[in-house]
C-alpha positions as CSV (number, residue, x, y, z in Angstrom):
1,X,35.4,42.2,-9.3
2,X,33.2,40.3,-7.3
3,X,31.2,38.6,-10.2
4,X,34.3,37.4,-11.1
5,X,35.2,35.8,-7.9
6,X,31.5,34.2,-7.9
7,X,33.1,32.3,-11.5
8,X,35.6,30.5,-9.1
9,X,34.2,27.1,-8.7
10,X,33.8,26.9,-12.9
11,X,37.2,27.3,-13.1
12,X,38.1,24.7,-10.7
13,X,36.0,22.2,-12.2
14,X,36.9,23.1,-15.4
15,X,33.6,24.0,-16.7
16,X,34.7,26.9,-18.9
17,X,35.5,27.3,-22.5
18,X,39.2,28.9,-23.1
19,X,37.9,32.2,-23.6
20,X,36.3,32.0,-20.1
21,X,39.8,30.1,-18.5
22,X,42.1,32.5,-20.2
23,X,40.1,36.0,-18.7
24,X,39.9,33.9,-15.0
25,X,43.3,33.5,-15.1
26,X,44.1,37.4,-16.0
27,X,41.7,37.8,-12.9
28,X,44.2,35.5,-10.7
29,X,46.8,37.9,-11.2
30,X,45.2,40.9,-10.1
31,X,43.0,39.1,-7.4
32,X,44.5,37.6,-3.9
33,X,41.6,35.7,-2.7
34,X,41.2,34.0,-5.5
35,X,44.5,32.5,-5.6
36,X,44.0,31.9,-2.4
37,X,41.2,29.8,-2.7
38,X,42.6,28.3,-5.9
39,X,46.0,27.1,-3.8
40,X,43.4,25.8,-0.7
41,X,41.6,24.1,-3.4
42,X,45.0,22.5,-4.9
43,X,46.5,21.1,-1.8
44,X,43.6,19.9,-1.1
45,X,43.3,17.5,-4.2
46,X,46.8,16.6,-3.7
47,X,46.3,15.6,-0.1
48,X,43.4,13.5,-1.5
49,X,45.0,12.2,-4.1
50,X,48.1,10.9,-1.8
51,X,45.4,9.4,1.1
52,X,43.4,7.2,-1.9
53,X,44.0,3.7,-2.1
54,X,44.2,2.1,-5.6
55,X,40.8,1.5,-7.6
56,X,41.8,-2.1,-7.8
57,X,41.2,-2.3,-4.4
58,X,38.5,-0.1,-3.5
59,X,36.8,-2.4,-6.1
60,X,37.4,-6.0,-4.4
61,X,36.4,-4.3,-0.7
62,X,33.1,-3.1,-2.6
63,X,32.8,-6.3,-4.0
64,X,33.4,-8.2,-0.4
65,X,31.1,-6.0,1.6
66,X,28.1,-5.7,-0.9
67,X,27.5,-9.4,-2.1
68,X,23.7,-9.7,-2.4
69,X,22.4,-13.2,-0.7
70,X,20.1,-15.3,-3.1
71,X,17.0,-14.9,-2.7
72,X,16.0,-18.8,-2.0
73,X,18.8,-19.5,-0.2
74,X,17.7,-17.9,3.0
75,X,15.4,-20.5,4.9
76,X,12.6,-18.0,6.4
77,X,11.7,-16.3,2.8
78,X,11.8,-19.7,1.2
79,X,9.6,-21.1,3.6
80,X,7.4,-18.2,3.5
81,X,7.1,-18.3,0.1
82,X,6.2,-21.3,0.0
83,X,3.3,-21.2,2.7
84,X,2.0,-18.2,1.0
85,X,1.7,-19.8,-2.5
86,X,-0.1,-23.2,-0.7
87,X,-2.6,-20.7,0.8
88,X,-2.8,-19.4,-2.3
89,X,-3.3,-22.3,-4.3
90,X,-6.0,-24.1,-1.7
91,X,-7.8,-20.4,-1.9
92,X,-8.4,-20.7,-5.5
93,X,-9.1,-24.1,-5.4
94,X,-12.0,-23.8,-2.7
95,X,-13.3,-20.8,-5.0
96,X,-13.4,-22.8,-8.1
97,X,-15.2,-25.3,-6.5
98,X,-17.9,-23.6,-5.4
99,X,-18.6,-22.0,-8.0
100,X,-18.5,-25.0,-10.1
101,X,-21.3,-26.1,-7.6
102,X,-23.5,-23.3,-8.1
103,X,-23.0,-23.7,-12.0
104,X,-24.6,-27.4,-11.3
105,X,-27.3,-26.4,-9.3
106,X,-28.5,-23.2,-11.2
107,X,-28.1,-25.3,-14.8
108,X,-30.5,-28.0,-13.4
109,X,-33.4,-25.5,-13.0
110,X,-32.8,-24.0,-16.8
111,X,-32.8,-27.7,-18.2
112,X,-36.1,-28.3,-18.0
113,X,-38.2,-26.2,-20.2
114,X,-41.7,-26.1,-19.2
115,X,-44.6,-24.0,-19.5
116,X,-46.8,-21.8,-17.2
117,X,-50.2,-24.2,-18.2
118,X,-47.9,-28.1,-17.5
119,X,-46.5,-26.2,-14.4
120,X,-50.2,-25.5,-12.9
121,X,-51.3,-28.9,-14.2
122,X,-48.6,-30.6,-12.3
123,X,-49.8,-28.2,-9.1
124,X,-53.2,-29.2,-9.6
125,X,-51.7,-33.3,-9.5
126,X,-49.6,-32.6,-6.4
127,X,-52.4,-31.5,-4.7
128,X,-55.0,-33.9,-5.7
129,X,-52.4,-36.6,-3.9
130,X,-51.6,-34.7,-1.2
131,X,-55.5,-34.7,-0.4
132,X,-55.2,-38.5,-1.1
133,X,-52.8,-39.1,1.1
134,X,-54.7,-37.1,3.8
135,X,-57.4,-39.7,3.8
């Protein structure tokens, strides 16, 4: 008997095929708690039913107490926003320009091709005037 009684919440809801509703409700006849717990569950509904105001308006309070803001028109984000994407902006731009200085000063070494015997040659020159200037 009990498994039966366990079955009383898929009856309620509904969740049976006929088969399954048909042998519940031979149970009901024969089993006192369960009709019971089916009338609790009845007046229950009822009651809620009779307490409910109409989905028309359930939907225009839902509607009145969950409007989203825009997102720009609150001053503090917008002006957040916009300090953030300066910062951002002179970031990148400081960045770029350094490395765009680098890229000058390391291409003006690789211009220049010259060899290991002009290289010495122009070491021997520097210090032939270097002892010149000495004198």
């Amino acid at each position: 008997m009990k498994n039966v009684c366990d079955r009383l919440p898929l009856y309620l809801y509904k969740e049976m095929d006929e088969q399954e509703m048909a042998e519940f409700e031979k149970h009901l006849l024969s089993c006192p708690e369960c009709r019971q717990a089916l009338e609790t569950f009845e007046d229950i509904q009822s009651a809620k039913m009779e307490y409910s105001a109409p989905q028309i308006v359930i939907e225009n309070i839902f509607n009145k107490t969950t409007r989203k803001k825009r997102f720009w028109s609150q001053p503090k984000i917008y002006k957040t926003v916009l300090a953030a994407a300066a910062c951002l902006l002179i970031g990148v731009a400081a960045v770029f320009k350094n490395t765009q200085t680098t890229l000058e000063y390391s291409t003006a070494y690789n211009v220049l091709p010259v060899s290991y015997e002009e290289m010495s040659g122009m070491a021997s020159n520097i210090s032939n005037l270097e002892s010149i200037n000495m004198l």
